[in-house]
N, C-alpha and C positions, 0 to 999 in steps of 0.2 A: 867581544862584547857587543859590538855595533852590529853583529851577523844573528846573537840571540834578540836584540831587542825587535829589530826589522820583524820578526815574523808573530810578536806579539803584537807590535804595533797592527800590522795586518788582518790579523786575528780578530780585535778589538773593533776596526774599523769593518771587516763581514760581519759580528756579531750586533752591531749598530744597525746596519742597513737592513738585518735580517729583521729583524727586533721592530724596525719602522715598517716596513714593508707590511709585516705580520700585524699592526696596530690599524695601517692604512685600509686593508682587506678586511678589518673584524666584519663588517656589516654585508659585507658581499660573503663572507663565508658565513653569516648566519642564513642569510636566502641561499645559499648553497644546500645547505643544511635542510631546509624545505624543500628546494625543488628535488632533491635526493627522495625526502620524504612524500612528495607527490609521486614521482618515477618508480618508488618500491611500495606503493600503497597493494592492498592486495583486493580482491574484487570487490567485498562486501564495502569496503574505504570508496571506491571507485565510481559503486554502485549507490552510494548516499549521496557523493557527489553530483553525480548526475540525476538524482532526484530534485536535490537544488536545482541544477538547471532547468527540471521541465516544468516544477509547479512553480518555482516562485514568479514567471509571468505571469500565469492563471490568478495567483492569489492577487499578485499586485493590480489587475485590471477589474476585480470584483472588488479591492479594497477602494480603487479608485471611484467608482461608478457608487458604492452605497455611503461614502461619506460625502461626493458630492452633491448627491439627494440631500442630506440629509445637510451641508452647506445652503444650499439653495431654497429649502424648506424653511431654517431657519431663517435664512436673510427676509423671506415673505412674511413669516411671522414678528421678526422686527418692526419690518415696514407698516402692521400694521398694527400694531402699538398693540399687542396682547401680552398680559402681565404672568408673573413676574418677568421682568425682560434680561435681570440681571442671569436666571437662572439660562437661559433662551441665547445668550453670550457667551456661558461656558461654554453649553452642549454645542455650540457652533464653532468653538471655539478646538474643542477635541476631536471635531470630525475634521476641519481646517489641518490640521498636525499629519491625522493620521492619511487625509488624504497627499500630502507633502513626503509621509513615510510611502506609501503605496508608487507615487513620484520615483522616487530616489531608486527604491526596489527596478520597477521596470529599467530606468535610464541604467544602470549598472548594468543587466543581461544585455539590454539593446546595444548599449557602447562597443562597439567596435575594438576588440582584446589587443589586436595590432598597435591602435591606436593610445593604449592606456598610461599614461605614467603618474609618479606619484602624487603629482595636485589633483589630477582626473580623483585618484582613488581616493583622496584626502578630502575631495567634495563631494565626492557620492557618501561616503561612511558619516560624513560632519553634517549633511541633510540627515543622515536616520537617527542617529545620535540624537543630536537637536531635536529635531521633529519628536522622538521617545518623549525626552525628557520634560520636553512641555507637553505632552499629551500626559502625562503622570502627574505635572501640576496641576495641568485643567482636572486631571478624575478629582485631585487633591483637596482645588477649590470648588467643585459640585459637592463632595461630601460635606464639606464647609457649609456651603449657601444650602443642603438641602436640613444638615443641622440647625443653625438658625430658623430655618421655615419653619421646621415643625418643631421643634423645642419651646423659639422666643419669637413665638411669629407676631408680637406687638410694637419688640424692637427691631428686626427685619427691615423695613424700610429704611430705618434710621440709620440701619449698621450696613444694608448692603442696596446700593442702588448703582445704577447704567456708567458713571462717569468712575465710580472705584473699580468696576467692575472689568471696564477696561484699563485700567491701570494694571488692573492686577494682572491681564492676561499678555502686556505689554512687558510685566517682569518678566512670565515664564517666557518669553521669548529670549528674552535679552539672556537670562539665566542658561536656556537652551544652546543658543548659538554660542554665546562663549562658550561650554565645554566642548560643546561636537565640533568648531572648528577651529580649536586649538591646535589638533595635527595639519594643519592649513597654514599657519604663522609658527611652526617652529618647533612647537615641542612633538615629536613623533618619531618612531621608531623606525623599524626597515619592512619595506612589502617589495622588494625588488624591482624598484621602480614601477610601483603599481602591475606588477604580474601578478602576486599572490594579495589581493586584495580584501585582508581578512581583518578585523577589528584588536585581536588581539597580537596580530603584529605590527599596525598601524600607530596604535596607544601605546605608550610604556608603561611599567607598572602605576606609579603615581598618576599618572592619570585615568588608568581603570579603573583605581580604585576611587578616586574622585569620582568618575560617573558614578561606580555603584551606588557607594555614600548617598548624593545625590537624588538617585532614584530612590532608596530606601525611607527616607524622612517623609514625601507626600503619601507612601504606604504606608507607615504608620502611624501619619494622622487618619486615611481613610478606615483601615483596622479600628482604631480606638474609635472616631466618631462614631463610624456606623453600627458597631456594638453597643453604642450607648442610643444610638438611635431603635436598634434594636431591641433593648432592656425596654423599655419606656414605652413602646410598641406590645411587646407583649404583655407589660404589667398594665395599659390600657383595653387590651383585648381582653385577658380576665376578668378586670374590674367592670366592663361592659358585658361578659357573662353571668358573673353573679347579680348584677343589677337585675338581667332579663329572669333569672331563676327565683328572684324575690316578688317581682312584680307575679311571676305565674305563684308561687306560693301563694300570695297576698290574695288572687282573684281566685281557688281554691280554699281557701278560709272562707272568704266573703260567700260563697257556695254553699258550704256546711253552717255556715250561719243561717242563711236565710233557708236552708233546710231542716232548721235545728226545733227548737220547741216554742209554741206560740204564747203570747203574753196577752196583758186582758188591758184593755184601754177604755178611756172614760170618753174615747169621742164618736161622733156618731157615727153609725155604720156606711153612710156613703163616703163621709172624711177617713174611715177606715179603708173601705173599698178601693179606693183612689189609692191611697199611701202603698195599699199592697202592688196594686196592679201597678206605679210605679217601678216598686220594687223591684219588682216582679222582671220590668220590661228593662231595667238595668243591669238584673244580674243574666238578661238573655243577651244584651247587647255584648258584656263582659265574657259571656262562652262563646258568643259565636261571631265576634269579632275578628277580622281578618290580622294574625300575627304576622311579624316579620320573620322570616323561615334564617335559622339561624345560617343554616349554611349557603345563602344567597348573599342576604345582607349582611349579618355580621363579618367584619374583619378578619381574618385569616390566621393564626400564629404561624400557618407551614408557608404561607406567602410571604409575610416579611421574612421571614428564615430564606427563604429563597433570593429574596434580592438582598439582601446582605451579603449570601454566598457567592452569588453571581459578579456584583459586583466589586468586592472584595479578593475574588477568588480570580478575576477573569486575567488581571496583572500576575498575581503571584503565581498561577498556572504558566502563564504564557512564559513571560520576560525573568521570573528570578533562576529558573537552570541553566540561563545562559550568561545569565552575570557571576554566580558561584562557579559554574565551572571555568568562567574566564578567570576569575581568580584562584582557583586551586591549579590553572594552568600557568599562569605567572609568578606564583609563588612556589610553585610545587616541582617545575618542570625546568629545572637549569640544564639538563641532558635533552638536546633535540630530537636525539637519535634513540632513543629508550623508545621501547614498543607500549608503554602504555602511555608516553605523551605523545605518539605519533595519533594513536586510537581517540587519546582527548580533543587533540586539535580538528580532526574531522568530523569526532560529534559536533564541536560547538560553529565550526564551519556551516554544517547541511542541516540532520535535524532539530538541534536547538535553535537555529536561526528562522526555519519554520516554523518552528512552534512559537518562536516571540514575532514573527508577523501577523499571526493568525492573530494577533490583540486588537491590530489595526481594523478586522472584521467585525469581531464581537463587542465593540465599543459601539458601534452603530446602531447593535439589536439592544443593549442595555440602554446605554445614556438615551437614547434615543426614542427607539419605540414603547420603551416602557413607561414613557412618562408619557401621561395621561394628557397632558394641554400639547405637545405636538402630535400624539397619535392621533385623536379629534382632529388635530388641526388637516392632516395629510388625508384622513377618511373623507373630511367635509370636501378639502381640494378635487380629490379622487372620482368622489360619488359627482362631483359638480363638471369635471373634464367629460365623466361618462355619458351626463344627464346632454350637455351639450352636443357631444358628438351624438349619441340617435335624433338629435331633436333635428341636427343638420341631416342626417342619414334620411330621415324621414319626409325631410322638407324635399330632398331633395330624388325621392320614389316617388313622391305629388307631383311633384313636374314631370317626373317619366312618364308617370300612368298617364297627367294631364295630358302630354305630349302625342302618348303614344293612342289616345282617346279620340284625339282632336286630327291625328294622320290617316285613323281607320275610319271615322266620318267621311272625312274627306275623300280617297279613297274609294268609298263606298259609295258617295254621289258622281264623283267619276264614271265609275261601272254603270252606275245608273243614268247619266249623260251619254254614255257609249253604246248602251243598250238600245236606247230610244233612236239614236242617229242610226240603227242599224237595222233596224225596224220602219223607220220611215223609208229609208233608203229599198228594202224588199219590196215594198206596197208600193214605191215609186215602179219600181220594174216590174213588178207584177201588171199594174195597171197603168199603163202606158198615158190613157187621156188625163 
């Protein structure tokens, strides 16, 4: 009895240690699991990857260099108290982020891969995160503040000015940084101690889904706002067409009128005279008056259509194919080893990660240049560095020429001193007495 129990007991106690062993290893056999999947990638895998390495430096140092123009422009526009300023805090506000994301990008290629482990990887990933997700608030709050402007621009002051307006950009911060550096304090999954330094093996489910969440709400308030900015926009562009189409009717009538049949009056013919030739000179003034050409001046429907799209469209383009397919990869993909989750994880790796930094660019050309009180403002700056520099340029070709004017006199009376001592000096030897 004692010689059967001995080798259960045995039994029980390897199947215990195997059991812990196997529970201690889970997270080292899921990065197992990856680096497998890196090592058998096949060239096209291989070859996106390495497209991540070459351009996102590129991107990152253009994303760097046009949001901080556009930090630096706004700070001079602050300073000099040109309004709305609340508006002039966003857009500084979103270039701020993106230049923080374009940050983050570069420090990850440059970082040293020897050197990486998982807080390295957990604060390069918790800056992009972060920095996104307040740049998504900041578009959030411009659609906001540009609604108000043109909607309720009476209550505007009232409802948005410089002291709320930093408030508000002090949440999306705080909003920011708690989710993206969550995997920083604790909650995060496995990147093999920062080898494979990828978002969705850093996040765990619950928490990717919280960022996307997250992201999805200031889209669609910008969605909704801007369509109703929209509406209203072009139901004012009509109604400012047919206004223009009535006034030309109106001043075509008043034509045929006064071209029409004459009537007999009881007053004298010079008071006649007069009235006509008034007339007369009203309805010339009325034809040959210079009109506003519609497609100059008048409003646009394909231009508001245009920035609606742009703006609206520049996030959902960029950033939503990398958040859906991080979640149809964490909900979808419990087998590591299946060939069509190896395929998803390298798209969302190389080129969907391109494609949502490229926002960090085109958030510069929208928020930024299209609005008409910084554009002005950077042309005036521009035209004023240019006007300066020839004026020095010039200033300083007068001094050459002056320079070069005042050496060849001189110079030249030289020659002219030496000529003369050279010539007395002959006429001395020539004539001895």
């Amino acid at each position: 009895m004692n010689d059967s129990i001995l080798p259960t007991t045995m039994e029980l106690l390897r199947i215990a240690v195997d059991t812990t062993t196997q529970m201690a290893a889970f997270p080292s056999n899921v990065s197992l699991k990856f680096n497998k999947t890196l090592n058998s990638t096949n060239s096209s895998a291989k070859t996106q990857l390495a497209l991540y390495d070459v351009l996102i430096p590129s991107i990152g140092v253009f994303i760097i260099l046009l949001n901080f123009l556009v930090v630096i422009s706004s700070g001079l526009i602050l300073k000099k108290g040109q309004q709305p300023r609340s508006t002039y805090l966003f857009l500084g506000n979103v270039a701020m982020t993106d230049l923080i994301t374009g940050a983050a990008v570069v420090f990850g290629q440059l970082y040293p891969k020897a050197n990486r482990d998982h807080y390295i990887c957990a604060l390069q990933l918790g800056m992009i995160v972060s920095s996104t997700l307040t740049s998504v608030y900041s578009v959030g709050l411009i659609a906001i503040d540009r609604f108000l402007y043109i909607l309720h621009g009476i209550q505007y002051q009232r409802w948005v000015y410089p002291m709320r307006a930093r408030l508000l950009i002090i949440g999306t911060w705080v909003i920011g940084c708690i989710i993206g550096f969550m995997p920083l304090f604790g909650w995060y999954g496995d990147t093999d101690n920062g080898r494979i330094c990828w978002f969705i093996l850093l996040a765990p489910k619950g928490l990717i889904l919280l960022t996307v969440l997250c992201g999805i709400v200031p889209l669609l308030v910008v969605l909704v706002l801007y369509s109703i900015i929209l509406y209203h926009a072009v139901r004012n562009i009509v109604k400012l067409q047919n206004s223009n189409s009535r006034n030309d009717t109106a001043d075509s009538k008043n034509l045929r009128m006064f071209r029409g049949r004459g009537y007999v009056s009881d007053t004298s013919d010079s008071e006649t005279a007069d009235s006509k030739t008034r007339q007369k000179n009203g309805i010339v003034a009325r034809i040959f008056k210079k009109k506003p050409s519609a497609t100059i001046k008048s409003p646009s429907k394909w231009r508001a259509i245009k920035i609606v799209l742009f703006t609206t469209g520049s996030f959902v383009v960029t950033w939503s194919p990398y958040f859906i397919a991080s979640i149809i990869y964490v909900y979808q993909c419990d087998n590591f080893e299946s060939k069509r989750c190896k395929n998803l994880s390298i798209i969302i790796a190389s080129p969907l990660a391109i494609l949502g930094f490229t926002n960090s660019l085109i958030n510069p050309i929208i928020y930024a240049w299209w609005h008409k009180g910084f554009r002005t403002f950077v042309q005036k700056r521009v035209s004023t560095v240019i006007m300066k520099t020839r004026r020095r340029n010039n200033t300083v070709n007068n001094l050459n020429s002056n320079a070069n004017k005042s050496s060849t006199t001189t110079s030249d009376t030289n020659k002219a001193n030496a000529n003369k001592i050279q010539t007395d000096r002959e006429e001395a030897l020539t004539d001895p007495s």
